[in-house]
C-alpha positions as CSV (number, residue, x, y, z in Angstrom):
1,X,26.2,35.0,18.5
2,X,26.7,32.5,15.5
3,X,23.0,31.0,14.3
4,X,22.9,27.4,14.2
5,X,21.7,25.9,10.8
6,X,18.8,24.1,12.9
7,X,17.4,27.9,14.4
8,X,18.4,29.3,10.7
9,X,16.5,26.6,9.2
10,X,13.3,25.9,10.8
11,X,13.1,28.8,14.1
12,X,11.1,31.4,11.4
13,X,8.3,30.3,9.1
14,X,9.2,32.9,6.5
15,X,12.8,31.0,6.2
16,X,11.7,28.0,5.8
17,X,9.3,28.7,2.8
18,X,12.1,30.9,1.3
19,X,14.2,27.6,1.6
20,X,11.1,25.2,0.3
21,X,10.6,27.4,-2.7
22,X,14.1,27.8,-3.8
23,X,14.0,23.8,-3.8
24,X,12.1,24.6,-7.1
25,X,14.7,26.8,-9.0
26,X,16.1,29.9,-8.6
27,X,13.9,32.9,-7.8
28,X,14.1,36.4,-8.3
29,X,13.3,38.9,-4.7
30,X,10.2,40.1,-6.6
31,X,9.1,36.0,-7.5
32,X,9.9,34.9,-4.0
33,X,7.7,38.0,-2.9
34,X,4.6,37.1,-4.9
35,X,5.1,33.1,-4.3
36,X,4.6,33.8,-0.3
37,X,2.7,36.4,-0.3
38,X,5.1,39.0,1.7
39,X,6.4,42.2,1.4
40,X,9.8,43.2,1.0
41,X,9.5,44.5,4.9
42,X,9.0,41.3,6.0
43,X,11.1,38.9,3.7
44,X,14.3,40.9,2.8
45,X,16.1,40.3,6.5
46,X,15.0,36.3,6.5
47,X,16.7,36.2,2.9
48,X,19.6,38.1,4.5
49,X,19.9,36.0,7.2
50,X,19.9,32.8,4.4
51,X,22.4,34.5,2.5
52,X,24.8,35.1,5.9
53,X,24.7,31.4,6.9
54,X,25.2,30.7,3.8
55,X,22.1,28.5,2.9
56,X,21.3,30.8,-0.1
57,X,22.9,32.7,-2.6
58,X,22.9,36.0,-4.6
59,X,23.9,36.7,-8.0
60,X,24.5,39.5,-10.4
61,X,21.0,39.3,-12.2
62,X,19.5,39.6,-8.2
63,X,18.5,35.7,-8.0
64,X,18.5,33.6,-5.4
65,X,19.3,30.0,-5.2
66,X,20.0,27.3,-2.6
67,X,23.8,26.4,-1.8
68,X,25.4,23.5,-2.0
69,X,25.0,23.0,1.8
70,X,21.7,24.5,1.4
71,X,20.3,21.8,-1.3
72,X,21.6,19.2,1.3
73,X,19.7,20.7,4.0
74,X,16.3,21.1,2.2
75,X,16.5,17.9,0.7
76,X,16.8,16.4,4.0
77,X,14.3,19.1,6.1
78,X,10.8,18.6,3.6
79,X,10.8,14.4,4.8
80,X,10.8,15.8,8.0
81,X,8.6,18.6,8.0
82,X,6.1,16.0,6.1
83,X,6.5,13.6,9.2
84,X,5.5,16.5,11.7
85,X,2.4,17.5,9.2
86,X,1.3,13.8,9.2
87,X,1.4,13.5,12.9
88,X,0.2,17.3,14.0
89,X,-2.8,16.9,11.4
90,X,-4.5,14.0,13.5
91,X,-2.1,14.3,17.1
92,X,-4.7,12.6,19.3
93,X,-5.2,9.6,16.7
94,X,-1.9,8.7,16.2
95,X,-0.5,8.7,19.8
96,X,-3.7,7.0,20.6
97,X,-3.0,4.3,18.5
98,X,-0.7,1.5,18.2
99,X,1.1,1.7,14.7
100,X,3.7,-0.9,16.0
101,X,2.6,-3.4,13.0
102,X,3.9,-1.4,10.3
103,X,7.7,-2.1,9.5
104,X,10.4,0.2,10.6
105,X,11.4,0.9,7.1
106,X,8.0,1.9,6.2
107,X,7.5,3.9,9.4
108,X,10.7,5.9,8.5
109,X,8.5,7.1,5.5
110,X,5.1,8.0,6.9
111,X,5.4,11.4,5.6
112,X,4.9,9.4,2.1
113,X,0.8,9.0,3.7
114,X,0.7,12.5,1.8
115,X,-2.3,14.8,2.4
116,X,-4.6,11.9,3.7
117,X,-8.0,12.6,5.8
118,X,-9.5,11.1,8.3
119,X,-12.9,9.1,8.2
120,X,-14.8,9.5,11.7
121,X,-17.4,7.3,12.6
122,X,-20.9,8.0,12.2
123,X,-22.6,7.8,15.6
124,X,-26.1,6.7,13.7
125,X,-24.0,4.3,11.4
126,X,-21.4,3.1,13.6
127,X,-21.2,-0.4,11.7
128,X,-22.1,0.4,8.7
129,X,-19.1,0.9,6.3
130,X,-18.1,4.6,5.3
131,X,-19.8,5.5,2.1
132,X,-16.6,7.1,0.5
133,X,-14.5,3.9,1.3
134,X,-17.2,1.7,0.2
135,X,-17.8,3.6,-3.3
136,X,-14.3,3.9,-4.0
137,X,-13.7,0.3,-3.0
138,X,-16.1,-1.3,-5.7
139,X,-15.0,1.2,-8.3
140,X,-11.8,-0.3,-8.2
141,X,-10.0,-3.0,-10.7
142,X,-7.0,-3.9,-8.9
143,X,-7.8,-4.6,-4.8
144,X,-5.6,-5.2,-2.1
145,X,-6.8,-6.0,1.4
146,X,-5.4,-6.8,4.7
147,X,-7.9,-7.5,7.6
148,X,-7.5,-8.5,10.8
149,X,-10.8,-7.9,12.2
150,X,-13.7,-9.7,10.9
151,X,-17.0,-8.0,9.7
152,X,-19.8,-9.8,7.7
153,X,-20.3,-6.1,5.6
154,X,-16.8,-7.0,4.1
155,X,-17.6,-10.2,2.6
156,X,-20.3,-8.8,0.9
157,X,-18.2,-6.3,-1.0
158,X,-15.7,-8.9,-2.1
159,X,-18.3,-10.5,-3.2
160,X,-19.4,-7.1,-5.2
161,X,-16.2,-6.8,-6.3
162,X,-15.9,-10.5,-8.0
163,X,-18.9,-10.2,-9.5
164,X,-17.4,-7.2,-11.5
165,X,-14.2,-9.2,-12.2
166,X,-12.0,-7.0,-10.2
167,X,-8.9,-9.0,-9.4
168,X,-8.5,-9.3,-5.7
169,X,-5.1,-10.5,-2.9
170,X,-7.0,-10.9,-0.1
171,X,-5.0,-11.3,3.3
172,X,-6.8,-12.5,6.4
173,X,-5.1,-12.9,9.7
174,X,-6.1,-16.7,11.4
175,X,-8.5,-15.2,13.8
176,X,-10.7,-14.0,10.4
177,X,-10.0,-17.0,8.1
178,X,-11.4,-19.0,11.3
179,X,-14.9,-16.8,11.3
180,X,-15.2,-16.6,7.9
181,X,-14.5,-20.5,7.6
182,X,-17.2,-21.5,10.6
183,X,-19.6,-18.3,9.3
184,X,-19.6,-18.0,5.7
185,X,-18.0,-21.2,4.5
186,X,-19.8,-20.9,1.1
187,X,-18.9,-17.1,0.9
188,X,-15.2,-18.2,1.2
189,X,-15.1,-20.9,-1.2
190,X,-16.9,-19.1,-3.9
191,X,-14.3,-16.4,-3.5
192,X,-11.3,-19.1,-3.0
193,X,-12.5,-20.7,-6.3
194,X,-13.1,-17.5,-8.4
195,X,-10.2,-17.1,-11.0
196,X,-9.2,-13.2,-10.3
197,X,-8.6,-13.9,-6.2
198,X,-5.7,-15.1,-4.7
199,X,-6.3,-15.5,-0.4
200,X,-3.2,-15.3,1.8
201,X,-3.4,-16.2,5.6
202,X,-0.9,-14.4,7.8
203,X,-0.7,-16.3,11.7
204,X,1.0,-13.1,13.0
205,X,-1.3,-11.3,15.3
206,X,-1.2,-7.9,13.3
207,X,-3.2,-4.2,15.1
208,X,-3.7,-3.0,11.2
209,X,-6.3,-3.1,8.3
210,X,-4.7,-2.3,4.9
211,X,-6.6,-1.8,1.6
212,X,-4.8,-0.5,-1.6
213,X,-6.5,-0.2,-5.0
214,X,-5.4,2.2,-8.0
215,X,-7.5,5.1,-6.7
216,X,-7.2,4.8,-3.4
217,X,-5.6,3.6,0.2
218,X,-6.7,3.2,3.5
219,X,-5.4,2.4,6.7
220,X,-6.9,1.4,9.9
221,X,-5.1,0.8,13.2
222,X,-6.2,0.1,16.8
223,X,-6.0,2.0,19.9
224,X,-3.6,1.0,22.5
225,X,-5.9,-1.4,23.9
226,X,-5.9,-3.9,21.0
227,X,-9.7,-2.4,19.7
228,X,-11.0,-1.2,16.7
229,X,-13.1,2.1,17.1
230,X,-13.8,2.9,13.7
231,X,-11.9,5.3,12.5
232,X,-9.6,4.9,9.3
233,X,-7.1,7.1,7.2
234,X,-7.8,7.8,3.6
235,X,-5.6,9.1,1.0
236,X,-5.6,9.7,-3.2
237,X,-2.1,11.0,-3.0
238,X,0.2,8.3,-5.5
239,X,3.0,8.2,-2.9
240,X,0.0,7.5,-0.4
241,X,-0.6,4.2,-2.3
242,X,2.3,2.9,-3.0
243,X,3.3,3.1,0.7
244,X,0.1,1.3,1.7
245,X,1.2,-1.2,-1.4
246,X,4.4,-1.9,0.5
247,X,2.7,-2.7,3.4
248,X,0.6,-5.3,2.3
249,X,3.5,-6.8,0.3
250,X,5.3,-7.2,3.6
251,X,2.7,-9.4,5.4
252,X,2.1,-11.2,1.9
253,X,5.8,-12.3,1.8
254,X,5.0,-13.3,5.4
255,X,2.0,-15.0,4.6
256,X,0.7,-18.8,3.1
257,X,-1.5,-18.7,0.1
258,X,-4.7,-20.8,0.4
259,X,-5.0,-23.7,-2.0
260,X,-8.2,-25.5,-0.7
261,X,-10.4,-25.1,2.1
């Protein structure tokens, strides 16, 4: 029976790596052997199997490289197997929260969220901001928030963070702007006045929080009820930021800048 170029392609691990690393450059049996750490017992038949459905081919100097149809295929199979990786990595998280604010086009490339981790709450410091976010935060030049849940530990990093001149787009969702207006009134006119921050309000009602600096991105979203339970996504990973950088430019384009309180 014929093998369709879904089963060729992704029903055996060994084929699939054979495919991945050919993505590199042509490889020789005995390079292919030492890059997957396999035997010639094992490999040979997937490689055979390649070369029958024509994914791969063979030529006189005994390399291997992908196809035509078989560049095609590889290009288009690593975006998905990234997708898989993102969700499998953290299953429960992700159906167990609402990622229905981020844009379709954006959601199309979540595998671009790289190898990100996963900050879980502290039981003993449950509102207390994570120590990893926090350092990385005020280490930063260039800062890019969006929140749109309100806590008092935040205003006293942008604070931090003005104080060492970082320069700072600051997106608050009406709900936060209100608190922080009725709350911390002077907090938000220092920081509405100060010459490196630029504050945005959005009035959509948005499940997400969004911070993008040059070292770092995170994203928080809520569970399917509409609440925050502390956990958040963190990633170093360039493609990481600039997809968290996209984000937050879509709800700035759909946000009014401040100009006086």
């Amino acid at each position: 029976m014929k093998t369709s170029l879904i089963d060729l392609a992704f029903l055996s691990e060994k084929r699939k790596d054979v495919l991945l690393l050919l993505e590199e450059g042509p490889k020789t049996g005995d390079e292919i052997k030492t890059a997957l750490n396999v035997n010639s017992t094992s490999i040979m038949p997937q490689i055979k199997k390649l070369k029958e459905g024509r994914l791969i081919i063979q030529d006189d100097r005994n390399t291997y490289k992908l196809s035509e149809i078989g560049e095609i295929v590889v290009e288009k199979m690593e975006p998905l197997l990234n997708t898989v990786r993102v969700f499998e990595e953290n299953y429960d998280y992700w159906t167990n929260h609402d990622f229905t604010a981020i844009p379709e086009a954006l959601l199309n490339r979540i595998d671009e969220l790289g190898n990100y981790f996963m900050l879980e709450p502290d039981l003993n410091r449950l509102f207390e901001i994570p120590e990893d976010f926090r350092s990385n935060l005020l280490e930063s030049k260039h800062v890019k928030m969006f929140l749109s849940y309100f806590n008092p530990l935040h205003v006293e990093m942008y604070l931090e963070l003005v104080r060492k001149e970082a320069e700072i787009d600051l997106i608050l969702t009406e709900p936060v702007f209100d608190r922080m207006k009725k709350d911390y009134y002077a907090d938000l006119k220092f920081l509405l006045e100060s010459k490196n921050v630029e504050i945005y309000i959005c009035e959509k009602s948005v499940t997400l929080k969004d911070v993008v600096t040059e070292r770092f991105c995170s994203l928080v979203l809520f569970d399917k009820k509409g609440k925050f339970d502390h956990q958040r996504l963190m990633s170093f990973d360039e493609s990481a930021l600039k997809w968290c950088e996209e984000l937050f430019l879509y709800y700035k384009d759909r946000s009014t800048q401040l100009e006086k309180l």
